[in-house]
N, C-alpha and C positions, 0 to 999 in steps of 0.2 A: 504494500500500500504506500502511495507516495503521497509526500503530505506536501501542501502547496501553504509559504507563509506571505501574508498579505501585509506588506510591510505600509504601517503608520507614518503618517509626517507628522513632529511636534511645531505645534503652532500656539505662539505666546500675545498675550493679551496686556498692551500694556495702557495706559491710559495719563493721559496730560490734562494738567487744568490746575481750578484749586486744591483738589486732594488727588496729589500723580498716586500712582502706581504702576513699578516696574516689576513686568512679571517675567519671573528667572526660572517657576519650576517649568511652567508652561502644559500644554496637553497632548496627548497621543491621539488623535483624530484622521477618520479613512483618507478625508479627502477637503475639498475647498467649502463646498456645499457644506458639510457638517461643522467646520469651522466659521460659517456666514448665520447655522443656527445658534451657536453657542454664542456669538459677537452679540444676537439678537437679544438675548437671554438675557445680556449682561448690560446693555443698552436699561432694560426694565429696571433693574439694579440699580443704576447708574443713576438715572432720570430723577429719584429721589433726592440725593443733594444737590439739585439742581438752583440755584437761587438768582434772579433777574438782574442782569449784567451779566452772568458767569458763561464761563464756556468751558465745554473737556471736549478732549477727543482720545477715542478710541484706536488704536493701528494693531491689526491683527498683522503677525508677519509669521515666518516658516523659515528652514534654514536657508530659503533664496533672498528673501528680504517681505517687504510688504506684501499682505493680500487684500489687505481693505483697510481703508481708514472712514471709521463713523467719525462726525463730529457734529455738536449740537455748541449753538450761543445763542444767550438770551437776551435781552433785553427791554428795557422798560420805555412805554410807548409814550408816554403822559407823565 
């Protein structure tokens, strides 16, 4: 029996603004698509210390470099 290993890219999530976070452990994920769910995820997360004027952004990268950068700024209208 041959066993076929489906090898994982880690892709780390690090996040800029007023509260950064550099992420060093990062995650083992199949593919681009399942790392655009988890980005999604963490977006939810995120959106709560959100406060008017503030901005983060999110850069998911892999051992090539970036795969997506979310970024969200707010601001106050009045």
């Amino acid at each position: 029996m041959a066993f076929v290993r489906h090898l994982m890219s880690r892709y780390f999530f690090h996040i800029s603004g007023s509260d950064p976070f550099h992420d060093v452990e990062g995650m083992d994920l199949p593919d681009d698509r399942a790392a655009w769910r988890e980005a999604k995820r963490l977006v939810r997360d995120i959106e709560n210390n959100l406060e008017p004027g503030g901005d983060w952004h999110l850069n998911v990268v892999d051992g090539v470099g970036s795969v997506f950068v979310l970024s969200v700024k707010s601001r106050r209208a009045r």
